[in-house]
C-alpha positions, 0 to 999 in steps of 0.5 A: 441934285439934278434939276428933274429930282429939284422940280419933283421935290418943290411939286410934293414940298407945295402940296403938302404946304396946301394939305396942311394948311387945309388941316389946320384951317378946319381946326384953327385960325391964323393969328390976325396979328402974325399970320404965320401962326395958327390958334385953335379953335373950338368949332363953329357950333353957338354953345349955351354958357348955362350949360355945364355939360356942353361948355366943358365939352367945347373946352375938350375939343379946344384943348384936343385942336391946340396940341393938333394944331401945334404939331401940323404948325410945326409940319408947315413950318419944316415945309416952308423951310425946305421951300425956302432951302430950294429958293437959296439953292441949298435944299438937300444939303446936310445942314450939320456936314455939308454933304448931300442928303440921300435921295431915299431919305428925301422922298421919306421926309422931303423936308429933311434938313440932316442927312441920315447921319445927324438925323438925330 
């Protein structure tokens, strides 16, 4: 891969890595005791324990920020490992066959690990 397509790749790779890490920071915080992971959070809003109806609301919203956060946790982690593929100099590399992944498929999916072959 030619140096111009490497330098573009790294641009998208990076702002993608801040876009997500934006979404999961309105919906969670980093786990203090591992930063490179995310819990969810339920909001900023006090809640009145004695009421039944908000209480269960804020549960709904905490379960709907998990399975959110979960997904955008694994979306930054694929980014972060093509990052790191760009740094070892093996970025667009099929990890299963060795051969180069299409430039189409790049720009589809950035973070691609398999060529279209062992995409599966």
């Amino acid at each position: 891969m030619n140096t111009k397509n490497l330098t573009l790749f790294k641009e998208k790779l990076s702002a993608e890595k801040v876009e997500l890490e934006t979404q999961l920071a309105g919906i969670s915080e980093r786990n203090p005791s591992n930063p490179n992971e995310w819990d969810a959070t339920s909001g900023g809003m006090d809640i009145d324990a004695a009421d039944e109806n908000e209480v269960a609301d804020k549960m709904e919203e905490l379960e709907e920020n998990s399975g959110i956060a979960q997904k955008l946790e694994a979306q930054l982690n694929e980014v972060k490992a093509a990052l790191e593929r760009i740094e070892k100099g093996t970025y667009g590399v099929c990890e299963i066959c060795g051969k180069e992944i299409a430039i189409q498929r790049l720009e589809a999916n950035p973070s691609a690990r398999n060529c279209r072959e062992h995409a599966a």
